[in-house]
VEXDREN-2710 file (C-alpha; in Angstrom, 1 decimal):
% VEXDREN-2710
k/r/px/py/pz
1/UNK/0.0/0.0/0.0
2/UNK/1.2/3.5/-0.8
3/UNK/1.0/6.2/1.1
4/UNK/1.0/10.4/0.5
5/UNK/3.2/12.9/2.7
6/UNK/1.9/16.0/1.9
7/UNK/4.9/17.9/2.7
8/UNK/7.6/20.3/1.0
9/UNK/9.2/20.4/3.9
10/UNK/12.7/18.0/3.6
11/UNK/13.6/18.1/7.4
12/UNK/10.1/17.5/8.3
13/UNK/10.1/14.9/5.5
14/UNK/13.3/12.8/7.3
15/UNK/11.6/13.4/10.7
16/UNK/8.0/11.9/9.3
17/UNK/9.6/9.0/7.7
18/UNK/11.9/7.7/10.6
19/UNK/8.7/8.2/13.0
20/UNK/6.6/6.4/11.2
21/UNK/9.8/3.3/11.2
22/UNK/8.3/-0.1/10.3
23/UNK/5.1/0.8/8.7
24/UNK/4.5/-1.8/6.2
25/UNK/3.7/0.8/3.4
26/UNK/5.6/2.7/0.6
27/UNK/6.0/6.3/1.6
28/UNK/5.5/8.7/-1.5
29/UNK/6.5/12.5/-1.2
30/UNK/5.1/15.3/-3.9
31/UNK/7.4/14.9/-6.3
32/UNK/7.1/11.1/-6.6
33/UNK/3.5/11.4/-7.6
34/UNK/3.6/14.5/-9.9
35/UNK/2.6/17.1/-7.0
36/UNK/5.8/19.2/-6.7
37/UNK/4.2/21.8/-8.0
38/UNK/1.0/22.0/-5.9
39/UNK/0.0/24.7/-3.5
40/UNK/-2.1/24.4/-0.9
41/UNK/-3.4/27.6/0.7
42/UNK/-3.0/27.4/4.5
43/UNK/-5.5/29.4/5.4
44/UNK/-8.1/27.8/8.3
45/UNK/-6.6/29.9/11.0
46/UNK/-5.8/26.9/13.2
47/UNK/-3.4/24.2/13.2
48/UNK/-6.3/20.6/12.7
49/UNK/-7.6/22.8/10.0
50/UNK/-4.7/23.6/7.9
51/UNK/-3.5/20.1/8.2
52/UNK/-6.7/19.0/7.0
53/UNK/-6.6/21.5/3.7
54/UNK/-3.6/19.9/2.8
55/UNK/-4.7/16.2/3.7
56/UNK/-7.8/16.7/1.6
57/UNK/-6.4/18.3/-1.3
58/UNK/-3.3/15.7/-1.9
59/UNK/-5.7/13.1/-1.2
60/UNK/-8.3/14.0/-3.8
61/UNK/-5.0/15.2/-6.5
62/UNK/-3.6/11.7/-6.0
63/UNK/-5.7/9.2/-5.3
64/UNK/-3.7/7.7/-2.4
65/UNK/-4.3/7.9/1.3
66/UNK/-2.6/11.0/2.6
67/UNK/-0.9/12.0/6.1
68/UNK/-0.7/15.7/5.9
69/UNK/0.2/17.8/9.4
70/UNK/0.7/21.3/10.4
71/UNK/2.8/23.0/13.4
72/UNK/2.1/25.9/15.5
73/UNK/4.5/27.9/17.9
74/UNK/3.1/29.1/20.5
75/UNK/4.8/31.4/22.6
76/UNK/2.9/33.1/26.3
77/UNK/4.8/36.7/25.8
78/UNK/4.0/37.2/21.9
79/UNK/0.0/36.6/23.2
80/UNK/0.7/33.2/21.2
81/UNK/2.2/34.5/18.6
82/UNK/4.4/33.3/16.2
83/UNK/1.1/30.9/16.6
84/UNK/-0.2/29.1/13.6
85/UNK/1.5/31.1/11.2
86/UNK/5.4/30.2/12.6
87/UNK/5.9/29.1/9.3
88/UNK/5.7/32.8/8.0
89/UNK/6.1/34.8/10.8
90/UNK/10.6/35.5/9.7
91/UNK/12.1/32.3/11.9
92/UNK/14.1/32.0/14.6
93/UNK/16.0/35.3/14.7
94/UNK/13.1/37.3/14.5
95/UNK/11.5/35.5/17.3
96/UNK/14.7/36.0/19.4
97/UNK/14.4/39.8/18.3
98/UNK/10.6/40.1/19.6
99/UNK/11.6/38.3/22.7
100/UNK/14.7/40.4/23.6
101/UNK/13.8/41.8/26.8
102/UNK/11.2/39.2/28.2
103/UNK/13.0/37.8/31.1
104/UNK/12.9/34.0/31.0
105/UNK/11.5/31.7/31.7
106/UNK/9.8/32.7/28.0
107/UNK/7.3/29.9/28.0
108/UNK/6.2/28.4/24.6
109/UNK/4.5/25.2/23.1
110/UNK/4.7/23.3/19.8
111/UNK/1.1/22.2/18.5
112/UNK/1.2/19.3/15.5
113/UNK/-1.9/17.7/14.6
114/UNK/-1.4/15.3/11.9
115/UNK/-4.4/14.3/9.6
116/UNK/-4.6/11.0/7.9
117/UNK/-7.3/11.5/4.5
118/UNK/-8.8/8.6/2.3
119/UNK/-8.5/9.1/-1.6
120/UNK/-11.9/10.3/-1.8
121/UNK/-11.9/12.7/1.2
122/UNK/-14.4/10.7/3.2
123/UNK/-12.5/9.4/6.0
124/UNK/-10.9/11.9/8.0
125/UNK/-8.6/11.1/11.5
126/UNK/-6.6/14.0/13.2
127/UNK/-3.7/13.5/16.2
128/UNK/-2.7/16.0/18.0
129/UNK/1.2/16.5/19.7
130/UNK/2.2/18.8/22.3
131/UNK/5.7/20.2/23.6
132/UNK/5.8/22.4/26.2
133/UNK/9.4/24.4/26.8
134/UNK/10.9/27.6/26.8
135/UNK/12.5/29.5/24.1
136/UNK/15.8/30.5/24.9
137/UNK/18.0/33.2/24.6
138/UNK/20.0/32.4/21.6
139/UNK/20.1/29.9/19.1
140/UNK/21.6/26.6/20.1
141/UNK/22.6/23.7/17.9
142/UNK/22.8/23.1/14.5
143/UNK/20.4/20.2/13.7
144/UNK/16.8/19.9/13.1
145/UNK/14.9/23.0/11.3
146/UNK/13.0/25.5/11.9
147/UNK/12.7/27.1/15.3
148/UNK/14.3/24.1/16.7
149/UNK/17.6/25.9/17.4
150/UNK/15.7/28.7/20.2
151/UNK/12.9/25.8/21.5
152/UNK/14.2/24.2/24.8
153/UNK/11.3/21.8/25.6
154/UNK/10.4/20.8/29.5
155/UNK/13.0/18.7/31.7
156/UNK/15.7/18.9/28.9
157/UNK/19.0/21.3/28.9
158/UNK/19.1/20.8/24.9
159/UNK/17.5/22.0/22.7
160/UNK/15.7/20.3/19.8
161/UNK/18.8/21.6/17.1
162/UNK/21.4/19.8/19.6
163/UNK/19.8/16.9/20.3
164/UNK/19.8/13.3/18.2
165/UNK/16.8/12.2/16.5
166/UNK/16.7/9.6/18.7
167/UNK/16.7/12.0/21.5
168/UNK/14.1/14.3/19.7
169/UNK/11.6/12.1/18.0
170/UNK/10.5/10.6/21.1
171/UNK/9.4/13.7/23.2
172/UNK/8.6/16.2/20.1
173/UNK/5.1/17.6/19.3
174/UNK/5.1/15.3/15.8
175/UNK/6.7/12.7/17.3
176/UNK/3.3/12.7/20.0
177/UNK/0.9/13.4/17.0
178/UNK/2.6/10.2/14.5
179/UNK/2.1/7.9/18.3
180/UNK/-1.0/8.5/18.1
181/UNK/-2.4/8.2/14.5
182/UNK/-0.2/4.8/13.8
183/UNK/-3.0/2.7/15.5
184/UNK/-5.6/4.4/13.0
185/UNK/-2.7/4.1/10.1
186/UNK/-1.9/0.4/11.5
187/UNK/-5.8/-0.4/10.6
188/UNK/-6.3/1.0/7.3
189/UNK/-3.0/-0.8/6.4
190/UNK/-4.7/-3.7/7.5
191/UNK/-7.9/-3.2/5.3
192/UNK/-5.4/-2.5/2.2
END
């Protein structure tokens, strides 16, 4: 059985793929399909819902059953913002800029709600992952993507751009959301 990552996104791609391990299923990206070139407008307002624009619309253009998710940053001094827009809002450095003189601890949260879609758009499952952490003071580490480097989540002293994947994948807000579709993935496998 085949299935669709809706995503663009190649570190999010790497992390999606060794997260969802021993599946028993081909994983197709885009390109593999003749996607590249599609654009999904991410416009719900919300994290489930954005996830679910893209689920549908890959789902329906392909004809495979799709796993599309979406992130949020959520950050208590910015009123939430970089929020479900992080993806636009300028990255890390910006967020560092906004932040300069909140004193820590400069709570924040990573929302990822991952959407699983049937070819025809009928069948519809959403997980949700949550991180809670800090964002720090200055970026740290040079792995992962996106605001990785400046989020420190809860009980760690690394943050997600210095730690391993195998450190990372377990405790991360996708790595929570891919727990807990793969019993929902698991059974559809199972149906073919």
């Amino acid at each position: 059985m085949d299935i669709l990552l809706a995503t663009r996104n190649a570190g999010k791609r790497v992390e999606l793929l060794e997260l969802l391990g021993d599946l028993p299923v081909r994983i197709l990206i885009a390109e593999e399909v003749g996607l590249s070139a599609m654009d999904v407008a991410e416009d719900s307002g919300t994290v489930a819902g954005n996830a679910a624009l893209k689920a549908h619309a890959y789902a329906r253009a392909s004809g495979l059953w799709t796993l599309a998710d979406d992130t949020g940053l959520f950050v208590a001094a910015l009123d939430g913002a970089p929020g479900v827009d992080a993806a636009y809002y300028g990255g890390p450095d910006k967020l560092l800029a906004a932040l300069h003189d909140v004193p820590a601890p400069r709570t924040a949260y990573f929302e990822c709600v991952i959407v699983l879609c049937s070819p025809d758009g009928e069948a519809e499952y959403h997980a949700v992952g949550v991180c809670d952490g800090v964002i720090t003071t200055e970026r740290r580490g040079a792995g992962g993507f996106g605001y990785d480097s400046v989020f420190l989540p809860d009980g760690h002293d690394q943050t997600f751009a210095e730690m391993p994947h195998s450190a990372k994948n377990p405790i991360s807000h996708r790595g929570r959301a891919v727990e807990a579709i793969l019993p929902v993935l698991r059974a559809v496998v199972a149906q073919g």
